[in-house]
PDB file of N, CA, C and O in Angstrom:
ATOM      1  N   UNK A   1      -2.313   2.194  11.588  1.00  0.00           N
ATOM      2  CA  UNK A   1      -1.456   1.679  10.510  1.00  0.00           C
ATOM      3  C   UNK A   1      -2.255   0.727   9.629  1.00  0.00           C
ATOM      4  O   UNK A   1      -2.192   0.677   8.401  1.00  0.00           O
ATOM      5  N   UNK A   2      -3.057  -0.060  10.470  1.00  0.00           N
ATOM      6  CA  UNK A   2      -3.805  -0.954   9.229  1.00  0.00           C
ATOM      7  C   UNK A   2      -4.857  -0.685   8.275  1.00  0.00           C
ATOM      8  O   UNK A   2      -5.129  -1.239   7.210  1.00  0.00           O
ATOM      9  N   UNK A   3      -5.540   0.561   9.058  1.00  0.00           N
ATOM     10  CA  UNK A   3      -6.359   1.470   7.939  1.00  0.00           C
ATOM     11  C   UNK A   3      -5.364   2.019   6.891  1.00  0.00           C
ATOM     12  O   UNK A   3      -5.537   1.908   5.677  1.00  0.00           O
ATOM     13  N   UNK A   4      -4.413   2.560   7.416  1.00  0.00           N
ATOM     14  CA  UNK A   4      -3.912   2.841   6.133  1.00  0.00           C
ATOM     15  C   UNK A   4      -3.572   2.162   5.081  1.00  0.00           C
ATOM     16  O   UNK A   4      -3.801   2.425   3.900  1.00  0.00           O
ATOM     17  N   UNK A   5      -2.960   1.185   5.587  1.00  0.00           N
ATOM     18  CA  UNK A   5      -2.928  -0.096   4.923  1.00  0.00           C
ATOM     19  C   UNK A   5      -4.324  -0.999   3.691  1.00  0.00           C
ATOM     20  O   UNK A   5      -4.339  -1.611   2.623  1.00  0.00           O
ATOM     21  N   UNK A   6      -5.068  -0.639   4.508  1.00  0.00           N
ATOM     22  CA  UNK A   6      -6.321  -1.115   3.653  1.00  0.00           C
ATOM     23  C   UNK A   6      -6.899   0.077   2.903  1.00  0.00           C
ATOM     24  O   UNK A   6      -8.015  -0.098   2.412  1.00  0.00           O
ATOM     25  N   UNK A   7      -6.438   1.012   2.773  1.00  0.00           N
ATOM     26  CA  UNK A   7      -6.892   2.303   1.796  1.00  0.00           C
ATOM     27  C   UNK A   7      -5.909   1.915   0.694  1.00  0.00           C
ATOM     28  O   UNK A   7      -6.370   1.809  -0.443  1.00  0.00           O
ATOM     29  N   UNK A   8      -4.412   1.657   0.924  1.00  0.00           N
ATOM     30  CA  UNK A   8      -3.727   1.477   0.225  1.00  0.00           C
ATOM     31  C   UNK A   8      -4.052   0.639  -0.874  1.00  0.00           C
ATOM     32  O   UNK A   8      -3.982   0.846  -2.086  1.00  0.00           O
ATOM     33  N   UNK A   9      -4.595  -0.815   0.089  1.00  0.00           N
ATOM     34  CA  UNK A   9      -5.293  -1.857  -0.660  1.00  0.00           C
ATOM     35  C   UNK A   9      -6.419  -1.548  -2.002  1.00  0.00           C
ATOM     36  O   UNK A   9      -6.491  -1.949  -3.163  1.00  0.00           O
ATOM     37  N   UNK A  10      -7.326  -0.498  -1.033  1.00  0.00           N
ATOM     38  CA  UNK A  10      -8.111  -0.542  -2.302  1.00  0.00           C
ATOM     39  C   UNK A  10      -8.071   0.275  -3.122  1.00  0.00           C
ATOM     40  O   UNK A  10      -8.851   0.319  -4.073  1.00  0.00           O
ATOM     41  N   UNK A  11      -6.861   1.333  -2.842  1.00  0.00           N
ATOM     42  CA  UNK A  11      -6.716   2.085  -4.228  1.00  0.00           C
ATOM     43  C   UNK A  11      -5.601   1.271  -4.946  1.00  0.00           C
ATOM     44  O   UNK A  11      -5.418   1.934  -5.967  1.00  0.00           O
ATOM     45  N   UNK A  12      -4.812   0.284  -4.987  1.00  0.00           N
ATOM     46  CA  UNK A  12      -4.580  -0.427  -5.933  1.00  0.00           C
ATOM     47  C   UNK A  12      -5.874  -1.263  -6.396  1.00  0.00           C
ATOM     48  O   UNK A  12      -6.148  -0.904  -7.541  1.00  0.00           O
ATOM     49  N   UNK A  13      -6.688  -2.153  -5.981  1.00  0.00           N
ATOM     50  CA  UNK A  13      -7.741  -2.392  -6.197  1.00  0.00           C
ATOM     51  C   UNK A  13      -8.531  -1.447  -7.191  1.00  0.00           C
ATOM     52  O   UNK A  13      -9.194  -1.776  -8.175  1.00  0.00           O
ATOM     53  N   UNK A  14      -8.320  -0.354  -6.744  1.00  0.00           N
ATOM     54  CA  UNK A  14      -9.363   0.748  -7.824  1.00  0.00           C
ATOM     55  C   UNK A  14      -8.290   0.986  -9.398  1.00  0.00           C
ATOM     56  O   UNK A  14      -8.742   1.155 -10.530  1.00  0.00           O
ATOM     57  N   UNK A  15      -6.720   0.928  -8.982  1.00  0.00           N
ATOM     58  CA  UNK A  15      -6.072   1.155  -9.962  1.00  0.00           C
ATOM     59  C   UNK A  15      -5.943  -0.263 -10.782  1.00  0.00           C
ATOM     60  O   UNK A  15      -5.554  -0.057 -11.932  1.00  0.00           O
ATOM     61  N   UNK A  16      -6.139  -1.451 -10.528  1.00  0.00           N
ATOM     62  CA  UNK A  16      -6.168  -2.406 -11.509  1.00  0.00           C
ATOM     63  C   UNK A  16      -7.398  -2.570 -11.621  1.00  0.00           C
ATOM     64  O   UNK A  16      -7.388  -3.620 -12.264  1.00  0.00           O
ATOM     65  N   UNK A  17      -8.440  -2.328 -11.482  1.00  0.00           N
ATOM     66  CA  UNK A  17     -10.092  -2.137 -12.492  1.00  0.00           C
ATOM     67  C   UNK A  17      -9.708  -1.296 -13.246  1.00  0.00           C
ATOM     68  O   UNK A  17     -10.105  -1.548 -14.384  1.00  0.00           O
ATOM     69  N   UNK A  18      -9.072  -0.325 -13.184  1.00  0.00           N
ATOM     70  CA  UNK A  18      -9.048   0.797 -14.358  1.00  0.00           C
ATOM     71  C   UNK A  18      -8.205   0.710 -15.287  1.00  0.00           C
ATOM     72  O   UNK A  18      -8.158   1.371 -16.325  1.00  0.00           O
ATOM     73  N   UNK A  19      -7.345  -0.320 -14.838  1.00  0.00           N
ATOM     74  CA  UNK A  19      -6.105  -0.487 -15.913  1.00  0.00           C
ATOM     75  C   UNK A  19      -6.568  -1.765 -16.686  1.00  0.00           C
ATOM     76  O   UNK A  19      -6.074  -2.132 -17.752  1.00  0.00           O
ATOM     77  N   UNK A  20      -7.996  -2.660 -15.738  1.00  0.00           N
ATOM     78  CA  UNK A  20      -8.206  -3.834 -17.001  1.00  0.00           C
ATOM     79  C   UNK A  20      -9.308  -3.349 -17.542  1.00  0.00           C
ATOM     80  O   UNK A  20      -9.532  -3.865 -18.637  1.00  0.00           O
ATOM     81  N   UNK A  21     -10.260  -2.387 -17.140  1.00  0.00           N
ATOM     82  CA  UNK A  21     -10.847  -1.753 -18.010  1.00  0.00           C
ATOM     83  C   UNK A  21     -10.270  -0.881 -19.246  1.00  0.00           C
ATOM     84  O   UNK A  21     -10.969  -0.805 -20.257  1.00  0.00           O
ATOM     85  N   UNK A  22      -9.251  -0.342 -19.209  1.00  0.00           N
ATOM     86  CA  UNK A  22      -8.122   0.215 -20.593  1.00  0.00           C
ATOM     87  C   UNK A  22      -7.893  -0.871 -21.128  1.00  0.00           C
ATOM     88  O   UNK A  22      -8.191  -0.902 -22.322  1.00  0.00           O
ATOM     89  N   UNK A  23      -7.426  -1.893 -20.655  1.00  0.00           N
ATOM     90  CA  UNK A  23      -6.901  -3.209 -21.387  1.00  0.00           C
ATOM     91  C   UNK A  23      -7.873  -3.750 -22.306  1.00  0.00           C
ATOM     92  O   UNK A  23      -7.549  -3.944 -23.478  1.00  0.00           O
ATOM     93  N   UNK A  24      -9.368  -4.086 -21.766  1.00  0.00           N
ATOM     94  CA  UNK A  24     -10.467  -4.733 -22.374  1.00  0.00           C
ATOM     95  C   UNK A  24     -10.677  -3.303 -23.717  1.00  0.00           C
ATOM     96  O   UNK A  24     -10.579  -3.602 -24.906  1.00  0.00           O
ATOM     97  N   UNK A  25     -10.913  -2.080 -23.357  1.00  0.00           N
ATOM     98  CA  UNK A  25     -11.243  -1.087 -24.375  1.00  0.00           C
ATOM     99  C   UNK A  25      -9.883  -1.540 -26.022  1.00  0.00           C
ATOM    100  O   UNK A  25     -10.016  -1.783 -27.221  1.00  0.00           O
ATOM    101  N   UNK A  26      -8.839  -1.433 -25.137  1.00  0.00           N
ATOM    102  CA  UNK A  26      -7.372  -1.740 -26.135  1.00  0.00           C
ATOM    103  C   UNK A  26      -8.071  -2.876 -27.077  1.00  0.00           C
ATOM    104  O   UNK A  26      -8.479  -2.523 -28.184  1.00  0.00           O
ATOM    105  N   UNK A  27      -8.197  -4.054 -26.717  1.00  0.00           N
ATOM    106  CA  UNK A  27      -8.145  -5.061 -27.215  1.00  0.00           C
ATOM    107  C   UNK A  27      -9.781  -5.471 -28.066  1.00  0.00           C
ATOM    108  O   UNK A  27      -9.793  -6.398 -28.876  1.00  0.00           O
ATOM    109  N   UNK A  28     -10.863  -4.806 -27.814  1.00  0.00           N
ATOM    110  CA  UNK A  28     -11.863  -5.132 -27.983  1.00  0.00           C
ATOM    111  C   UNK A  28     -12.265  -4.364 -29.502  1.00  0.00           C
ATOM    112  O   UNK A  28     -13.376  -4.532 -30.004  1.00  0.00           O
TER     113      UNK A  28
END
C-alpha cells in the first residue's frame, strides 16, 4: 500500500512540474 502510495506521490509531483512549466510558458 505505501508504494502505491508513493507512485501516487510522484505522479502528482510529475503533474505539478508540468502544470508550472505551462504556467511559466503562459505568462512569459
Amino acid at each position: 500500500v505505501q508504494d502505491d502510495l508513493a507512485k501516487v506521490n510522484q505522479s502528482i509531483d510529475e503533474l505539478k512540474a508540468q502544470i508550472q512549466i505551462l504556467i511559466d510558458a503562459k505568462f512569459t
